[in-house]
N, C-alpha and C positions, 0 to 999 in steps of 0.2 A: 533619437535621443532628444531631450527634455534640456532646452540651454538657458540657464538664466544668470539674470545680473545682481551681482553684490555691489552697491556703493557703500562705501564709506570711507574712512581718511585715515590717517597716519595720526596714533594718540588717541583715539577713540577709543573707550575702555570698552561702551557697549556693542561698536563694531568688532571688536578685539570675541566679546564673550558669541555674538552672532555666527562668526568664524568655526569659533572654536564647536557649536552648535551642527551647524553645516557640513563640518568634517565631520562627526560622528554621522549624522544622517548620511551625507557619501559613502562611508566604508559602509553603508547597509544600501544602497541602492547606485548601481553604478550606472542608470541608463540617466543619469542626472547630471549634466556638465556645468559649473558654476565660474563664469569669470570676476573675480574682483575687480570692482572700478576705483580709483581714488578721487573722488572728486575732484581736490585741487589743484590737479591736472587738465580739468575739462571744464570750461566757463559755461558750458549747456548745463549740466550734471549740476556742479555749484548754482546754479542759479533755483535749480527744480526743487533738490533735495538736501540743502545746506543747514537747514535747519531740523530735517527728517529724519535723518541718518543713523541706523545704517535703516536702507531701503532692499528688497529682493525683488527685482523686477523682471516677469517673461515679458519682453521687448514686442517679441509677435502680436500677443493679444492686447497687450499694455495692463494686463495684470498686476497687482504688486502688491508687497506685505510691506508697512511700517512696523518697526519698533516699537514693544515689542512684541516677536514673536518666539513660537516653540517650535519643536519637530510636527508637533500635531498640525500646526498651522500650515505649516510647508507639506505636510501628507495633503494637505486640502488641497493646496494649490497647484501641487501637481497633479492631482486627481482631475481635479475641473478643468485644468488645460490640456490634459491626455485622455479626457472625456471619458474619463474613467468612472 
């Protein structure tokens, strides 16, 4: 399984639209586990991607999409890290 990270915050409209993006791609591929992070919980995160956000990151390769992105983009990037 394919595990990747969602940053973004609370009130974020464009995090809010990323979400809602992400879910639709989940309900069509479920070998894709995706954690939300909020940043302003975490002073590491706020520091990296405070002004980035929302950010997708595979933590393994250190991979990641900035804002913004589509489904397309996230096809890519699970492709290239499933060596697909």
């Amino acid at each position: 399984m394919t595990k990747l990270m969602l940053f973004g915050t609370q009130g974020c409209h464009l995090c809010e639209q990323a979400e809602e993006m992400l879910n639709s791609y989940l309900a069509d591929n479920n070998d894709i586990e995706i954690e939300s992070i909020d940043i302003a919980e975490q002073t590491q995160w706020q520091e990296r991607y405070a002004i980035r956000i929302p950010v997708l990151l595979h933590e393994a390769s250190g991979s990641e999409l900035c804002w913004p992105f589509d489904r397309l983009d996230v096809e890519g990037l699970v492709a290239m890290i499933s060596g697909k």
